[in-house]
N, C-alpha and C positions, 0 to 999 in steps of 0.2 A: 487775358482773361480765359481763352480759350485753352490756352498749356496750362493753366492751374487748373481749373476744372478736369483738362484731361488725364495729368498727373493725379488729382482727389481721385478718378475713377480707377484709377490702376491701381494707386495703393488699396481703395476698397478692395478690388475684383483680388488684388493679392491674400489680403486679409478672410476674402471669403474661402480661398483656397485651402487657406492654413485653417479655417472653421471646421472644411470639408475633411481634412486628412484628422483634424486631433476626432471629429464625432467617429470618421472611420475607426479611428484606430480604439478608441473606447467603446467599439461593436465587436472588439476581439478580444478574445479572453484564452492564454497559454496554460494547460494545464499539463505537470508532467510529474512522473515520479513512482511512486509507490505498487508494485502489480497488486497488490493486498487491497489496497485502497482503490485500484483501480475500475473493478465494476462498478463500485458506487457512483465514482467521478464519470464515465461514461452514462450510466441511467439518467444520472441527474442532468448531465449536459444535455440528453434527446431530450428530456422532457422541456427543459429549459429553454432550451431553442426552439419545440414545439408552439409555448407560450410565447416567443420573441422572436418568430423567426427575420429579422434586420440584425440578430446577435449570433456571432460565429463563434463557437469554440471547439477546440483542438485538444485533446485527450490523448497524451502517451502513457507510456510505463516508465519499463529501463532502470528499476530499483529507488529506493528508498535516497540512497546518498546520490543517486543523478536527477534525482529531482530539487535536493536541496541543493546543491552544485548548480543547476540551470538557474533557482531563483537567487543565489549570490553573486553570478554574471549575469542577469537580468535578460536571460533567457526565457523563463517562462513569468507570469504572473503568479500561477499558485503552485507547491508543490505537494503533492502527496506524500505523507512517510509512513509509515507501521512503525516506527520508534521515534521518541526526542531528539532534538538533535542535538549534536555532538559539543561540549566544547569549544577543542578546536575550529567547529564548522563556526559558531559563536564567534569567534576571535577573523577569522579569514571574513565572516559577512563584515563584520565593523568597520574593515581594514578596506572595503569595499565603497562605505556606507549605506549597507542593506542591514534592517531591522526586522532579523527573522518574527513573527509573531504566531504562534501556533491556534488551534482553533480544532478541540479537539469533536471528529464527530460522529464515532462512533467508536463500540467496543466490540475486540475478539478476544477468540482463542486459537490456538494454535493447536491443530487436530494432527497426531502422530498416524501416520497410516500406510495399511499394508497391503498386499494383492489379497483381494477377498477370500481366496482360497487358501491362506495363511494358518495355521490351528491357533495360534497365537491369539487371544483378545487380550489382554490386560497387561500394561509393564506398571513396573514403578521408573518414578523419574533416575534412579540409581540405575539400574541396568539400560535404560535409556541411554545416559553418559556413557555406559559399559561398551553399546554397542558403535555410538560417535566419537567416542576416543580408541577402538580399535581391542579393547580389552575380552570385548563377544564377539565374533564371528563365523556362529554356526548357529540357525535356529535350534536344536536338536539342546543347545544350553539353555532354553529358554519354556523346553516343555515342545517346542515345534520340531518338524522334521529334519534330519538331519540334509541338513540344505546349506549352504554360504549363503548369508545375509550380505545382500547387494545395498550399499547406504546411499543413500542420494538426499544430497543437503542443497541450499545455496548459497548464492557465492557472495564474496563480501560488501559488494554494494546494496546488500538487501536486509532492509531492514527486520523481515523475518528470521531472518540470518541472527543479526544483534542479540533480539528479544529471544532466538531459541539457545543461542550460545549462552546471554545470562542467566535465563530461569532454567535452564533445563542441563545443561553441561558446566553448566558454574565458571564460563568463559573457559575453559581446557579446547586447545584445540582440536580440530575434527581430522579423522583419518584422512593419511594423504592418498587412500584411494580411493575416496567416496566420489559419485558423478556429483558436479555442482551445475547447478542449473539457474537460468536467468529469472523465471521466473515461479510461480503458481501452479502455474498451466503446464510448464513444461516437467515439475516435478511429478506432480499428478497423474500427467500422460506416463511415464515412466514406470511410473509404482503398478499402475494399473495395467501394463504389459509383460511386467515383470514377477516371476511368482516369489522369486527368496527377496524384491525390493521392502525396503522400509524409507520412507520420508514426514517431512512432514509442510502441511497450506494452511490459511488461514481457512476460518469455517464457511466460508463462502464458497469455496472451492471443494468439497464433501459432496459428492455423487455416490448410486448405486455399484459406480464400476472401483471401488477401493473402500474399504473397511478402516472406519476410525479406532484405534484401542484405545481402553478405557486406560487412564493414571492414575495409581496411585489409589483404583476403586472411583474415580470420578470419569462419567463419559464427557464426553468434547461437546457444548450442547450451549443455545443462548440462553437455558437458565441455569446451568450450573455456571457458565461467566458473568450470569448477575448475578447470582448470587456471592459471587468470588471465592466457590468451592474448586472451579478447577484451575489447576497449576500453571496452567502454560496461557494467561489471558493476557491480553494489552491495551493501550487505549489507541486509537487511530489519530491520525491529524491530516489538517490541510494548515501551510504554513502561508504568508502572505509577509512579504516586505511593510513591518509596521501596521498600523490600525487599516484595515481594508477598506477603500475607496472604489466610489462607480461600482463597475460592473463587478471586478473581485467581489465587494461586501454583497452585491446584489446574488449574487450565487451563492456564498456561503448562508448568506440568512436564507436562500433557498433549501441548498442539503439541511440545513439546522431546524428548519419547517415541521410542521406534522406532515406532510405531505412529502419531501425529504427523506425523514425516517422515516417513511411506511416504504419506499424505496431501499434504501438502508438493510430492513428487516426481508424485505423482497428476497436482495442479492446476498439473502444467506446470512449478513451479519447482527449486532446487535445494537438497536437502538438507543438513544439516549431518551428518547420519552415512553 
């Protein structure tokens, strides 16, 4: 009687263990992906973990296709993009059995921009491709000083990458001597140290220290993206393996909140309410 009862007690105390590690591990939440997307996905986690601190979460970058890459090897929980995802990525999650589900929660634009000290304010999307497929390379063709136009793009795991190559260069490849850059931050930092630089960040990344030009006659701004006057806009995502469960869904209907998007609009982007 005494080894059965002591055997009940062990497989309880085992059962409570396995209780302990699945609530652990449902107190952690992987977020990875998108640098566009990424301040929101940071804000929203402090504040989130403010409200819940027994809940951990983790916030990288690293582009748009390594965050959708991390949730197809079930690497992270959500993944941030600035563009849909791919097809093929489509076909490799299935093959996986990862059910990418998108969730879209917020809108940009894509602000072209220069050293402030540029004379330069306005291109059209035509001389834009002009100067990313290598066909302009001198301000001085453009109305600006006769200077070498230094292009600085990013690189192809970044989802601003996609959406600037389709809307804005009609997928034509970019100069093979433009600096390509990891992220936002590291483009920006660039443009705004450099005076013949031209790049281009999502609107959240638009500081005093670098000058957005206007396209096309529209400035780069959250109400010409609502309005869907300017050219270069996109919708954002957080993607989630399948209909979002526990903590995943609990963050997402978090960002998707009023309280979310007033964060959202905070971090320079545009709301969906």
């Amino acid at each position: 009687m005494k080894r059965i009862i002591s055997q009940g007690l062990l497989v309880l105390f085992i059962f409570g263990l396995m209780a302990q590690g699945i609530c652990a591990e449902n107190k952690r939440l992987v977020i990875q992906g998108s640098t566009t997307v990424l301040p929101i996905a940071q804000k929203c986690a402090e504040v989130f973990m403010q409200k819940h601190p027994e809940i951990d979460i983790s916030v990288r970058g690293g582009g748009s296709g390594t965050g959708i890459a991390a949730l197809i090897d079930r690497i992270c929980d959500i993944a941030d993009s600035s563009r849909p995802i791919k097809k093929k990525e489509i076909l490799k999650a299935k093959e996986k059995g990862i059910s990418p589900e998108p969730h879209v929660v917020a809108m940009d634009g894509i602000a072209v921009i220069v050293h402030p000290s540029n004379q330069v304010n306005q291109l059209s999307l035509s001389r834009i491709k002009n100067i990313y497929t290598g066909k302009v390379s001198n301000w001085s063709q453009l109305g600006g000083k006769n200077q070498k136009i230094v292009v600085v793009s990013r690189d192809v795991a970044s989802g601003t990458y996609e959406c600037f190559s389709k809307l804005a260069l009609k997928k034509q490849r970019v100069r093979p001597d433009a600096l390509l850059q990891v992220s936002n931050a590291a483009t920006a930092s660039i443009v705004k140290r450099t005076k013949g630089a031209i790049g281009y960040v999502g609107l959240g990344y638009l500081s005093s220290e670098v000058k957005a030009l206007t396209i096309d006659g529209v400035v780069s701004s959250v109400e010409t993206v609502l309005k869907g006057t300017y050219p270069i806009s996109r919708p954002l995502f957080m993607y989630t393996n399948g209909k979002p469960k526990g903590l995943a869904k609990d963050f997402i209907d978090f960002v998707l909140s009023e309280e979310g998007q007033k964060i959202v609009k905070e971090q320079g982007f545009v709301s969906l309410k």
